[in-house]
TIMI-308884 format. One line per 2 residues: number of its first residue (from 0); their letters; for each residue x, y, z of C-alpha. Coordinates in pm, whole numbers, plus 50000, padded with zeros to 5 digits. Layout:
NUM	a	X Y Z | ... .
//
This chain:
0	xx	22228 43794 40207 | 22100 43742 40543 .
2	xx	21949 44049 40778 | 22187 44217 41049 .
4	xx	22118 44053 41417 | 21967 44386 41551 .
6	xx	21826 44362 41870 | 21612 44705 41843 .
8	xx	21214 44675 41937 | 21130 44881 41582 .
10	xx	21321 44648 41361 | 21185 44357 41539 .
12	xx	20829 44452 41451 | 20929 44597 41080 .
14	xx	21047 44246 41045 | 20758 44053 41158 .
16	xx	20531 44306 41004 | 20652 44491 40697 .
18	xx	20363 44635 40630 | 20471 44876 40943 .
20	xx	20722 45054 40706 | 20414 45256 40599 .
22	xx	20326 45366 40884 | 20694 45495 41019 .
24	xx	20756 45875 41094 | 21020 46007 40869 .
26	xx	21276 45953 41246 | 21164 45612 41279 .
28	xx	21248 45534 40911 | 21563 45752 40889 .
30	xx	21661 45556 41261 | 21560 45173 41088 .
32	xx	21788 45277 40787 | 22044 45334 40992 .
34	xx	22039 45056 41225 | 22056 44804 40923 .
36	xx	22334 44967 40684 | 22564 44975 41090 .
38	xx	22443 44655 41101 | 22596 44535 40795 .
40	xx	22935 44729 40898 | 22900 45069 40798 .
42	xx	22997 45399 40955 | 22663 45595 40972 .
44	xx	22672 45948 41115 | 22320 46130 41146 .
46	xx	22323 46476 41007 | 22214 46812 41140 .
48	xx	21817 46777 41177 | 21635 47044 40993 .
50	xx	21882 47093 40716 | 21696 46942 40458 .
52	xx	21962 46746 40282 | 22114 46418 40388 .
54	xx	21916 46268 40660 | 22248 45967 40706 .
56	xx	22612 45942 40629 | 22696 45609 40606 .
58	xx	23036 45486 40448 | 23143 45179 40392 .
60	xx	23497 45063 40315 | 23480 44833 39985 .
62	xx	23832 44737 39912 | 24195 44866 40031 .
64	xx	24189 45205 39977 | 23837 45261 39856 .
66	xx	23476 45356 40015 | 23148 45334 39910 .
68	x	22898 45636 39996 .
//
């Protein structure tokens, strides 16, 4: 399974330096996780900040009818 083409400046130096995802504020992670799973075709929604529950809503449809979560 190959990467998503994302042209964003923090996945482009994640990806030539993974040793960056240590160093990633919670946004920049929460924002990188994102980025990939719409990259690979899913609807991602960001949640309310601050609620301290679900930082992403990302669904993907897997099949006629169904979605993953």
């Amino acid at each position: 399974m190959s990467l998503p083409n994302i042209e964003d400046e923090l996945f482009q130096q994640v990806q030539e330096h993974p040793e960056m995802l240590h160093t990633l504020t919670p946004s920049e992670f929460e924002q990188l996780v994102a980025e990939l799973l719409a990259g690979f075709g899913w609807e991602v929604k960001p949640t309310p900040k601050g609620d301290r529950r679900f930082d992403i809503f990302a669904v993907s449809t897997v099949g006629p009818g169904l979605q993953a979560t």
